[in-house]
C-alpha positions in Angstrom: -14.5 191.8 212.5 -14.0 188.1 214.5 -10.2 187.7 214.2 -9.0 184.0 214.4 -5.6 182.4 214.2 -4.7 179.2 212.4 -2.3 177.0 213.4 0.1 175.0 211.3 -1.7 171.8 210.4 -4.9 173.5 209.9 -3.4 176.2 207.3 -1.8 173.2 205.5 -4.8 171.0 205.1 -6.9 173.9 204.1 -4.6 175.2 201.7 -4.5 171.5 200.3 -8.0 171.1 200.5 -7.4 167.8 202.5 -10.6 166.3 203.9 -9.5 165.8 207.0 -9.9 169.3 207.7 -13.5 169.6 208.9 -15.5 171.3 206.9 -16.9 173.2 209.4 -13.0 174.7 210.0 -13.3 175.2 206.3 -16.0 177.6 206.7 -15.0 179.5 209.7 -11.6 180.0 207.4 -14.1 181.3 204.1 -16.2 183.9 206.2 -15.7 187.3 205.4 -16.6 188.5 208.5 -13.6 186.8 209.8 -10.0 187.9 209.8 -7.7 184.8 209.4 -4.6 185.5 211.2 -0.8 183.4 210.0 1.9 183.6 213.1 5.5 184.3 211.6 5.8 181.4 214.0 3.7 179.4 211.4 5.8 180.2 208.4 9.2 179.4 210.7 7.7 176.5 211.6 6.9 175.2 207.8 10.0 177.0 206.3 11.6 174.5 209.1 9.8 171.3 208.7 11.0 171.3 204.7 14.5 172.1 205.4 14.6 168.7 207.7 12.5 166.9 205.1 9.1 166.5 207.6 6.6 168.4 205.1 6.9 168.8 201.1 4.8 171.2 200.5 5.9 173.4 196.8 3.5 176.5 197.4 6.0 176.9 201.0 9.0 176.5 199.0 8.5 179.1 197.2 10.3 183.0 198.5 6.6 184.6 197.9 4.8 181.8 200.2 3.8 185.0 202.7 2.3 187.2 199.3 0.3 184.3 198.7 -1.2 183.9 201.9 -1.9 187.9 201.8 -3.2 187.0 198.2 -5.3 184.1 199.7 -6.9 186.6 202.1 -4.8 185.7 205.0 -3.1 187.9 207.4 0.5 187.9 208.5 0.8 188.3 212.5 4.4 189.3 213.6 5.6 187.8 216.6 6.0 190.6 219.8 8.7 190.7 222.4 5.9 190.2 224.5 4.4 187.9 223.4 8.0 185.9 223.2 8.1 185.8 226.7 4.7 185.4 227.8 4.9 182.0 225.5 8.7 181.3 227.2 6.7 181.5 230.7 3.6 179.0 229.7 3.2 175.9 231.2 5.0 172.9 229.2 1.9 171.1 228.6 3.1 171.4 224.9 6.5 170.8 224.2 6.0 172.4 220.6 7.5 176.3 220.9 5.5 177.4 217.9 2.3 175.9 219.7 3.2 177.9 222.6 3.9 181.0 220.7 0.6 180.6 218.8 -1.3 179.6 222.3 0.8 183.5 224.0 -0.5 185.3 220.6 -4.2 184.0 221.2 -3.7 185.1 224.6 -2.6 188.4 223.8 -4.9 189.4 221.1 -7.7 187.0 223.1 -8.7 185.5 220.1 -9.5 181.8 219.5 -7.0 179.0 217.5 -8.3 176.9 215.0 -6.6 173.5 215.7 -6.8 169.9 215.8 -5.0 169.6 219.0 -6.6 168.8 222.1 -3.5 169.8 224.2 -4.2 173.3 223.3 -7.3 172.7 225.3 -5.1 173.1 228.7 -4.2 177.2 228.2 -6.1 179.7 229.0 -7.5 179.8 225.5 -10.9 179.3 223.2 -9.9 176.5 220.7 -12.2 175.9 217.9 -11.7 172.3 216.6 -15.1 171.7 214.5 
C-alpha cells in the first residue's frame, strides 16, 4: 500500500470539503490503495492555531478529534526522536517547525506530502500539489 502524508492545510480543507483543495488531492486522499498518514505534529499544530485564535475549526476542538481521523480512515503517525532531530538539522528554508517535522517524517518513511506549498519543493522530498 502507497503511504502518503498530509499536511495541515490540506487535512483541513479536505475535511471541510473546501474547493480549493484540488480535486485531484481529493482523490489521492479517497484511494484505498493509499494509506493517509496525520503527523502528531499536525494535530499540535491545529490544537495550537485554536488556542491563539488563527483556526476555528469545532471537529479539532473536540478531545476525540484523533478517533475521528482513525474513524475517517486516516492514520496517526507519532513523531520519533529521530526524526526530531533530523527535522532540527534541515535547512531553514521553512521557518514553520511542524513543516519541517512533516518534511524529516517524509524523509524518513520516503514517502511523498500532499501540500500546497511550494517551499516544500526545496527538501529532499516528492511533494504532490495537484
Amino acid at each position: 500500500m502507497i503511504e502518503q502524508l498530509l499536511d495541515t492545510r490540506v487535512l483541513l480543507l479536505f475535511l471541510q470539503n473546501d474547493p480549493a483543495l484540488p480535486l485531484s488531492l481529493t482523490q489521492l486522499i479517497e484511494d484505498r490503495e493509499r494509506r493517509s498518514l496525520i503527523s502528531m505534529a499536525t494535530l499540535w499544530e491545529i490544537a495550537n492555531k485554536q488556542s491563539l485564535g488563527l483556526l476555528n475549526f469545532a471537529q479539532a476542538q473536540r478531545a476525540d478529534f484523533p478517533l475521528l481521523l482513525l474513524d475517517t480512515g486516516f492514520e496517526l503517525l507519532p513523531i520519533e526522536w529521530d526524526t526530531m532531530r533530523r527535522a532540527a538539522s534541515l535547512p531553514r528554508y521553512h521557518e514553520d517547525i511542524t513543516d519541517r517535522l512533516l518534511v524529516a517524517q517524509a524523509i524518513d518513511r520516503n514517502i511523498p506530502i500532499l501540500s500546497l506549498d511550494p517551499q516544500l519543493d526545496l527538501y529532499p522530498i516528492q511533494r504532490i500539489a495537484s
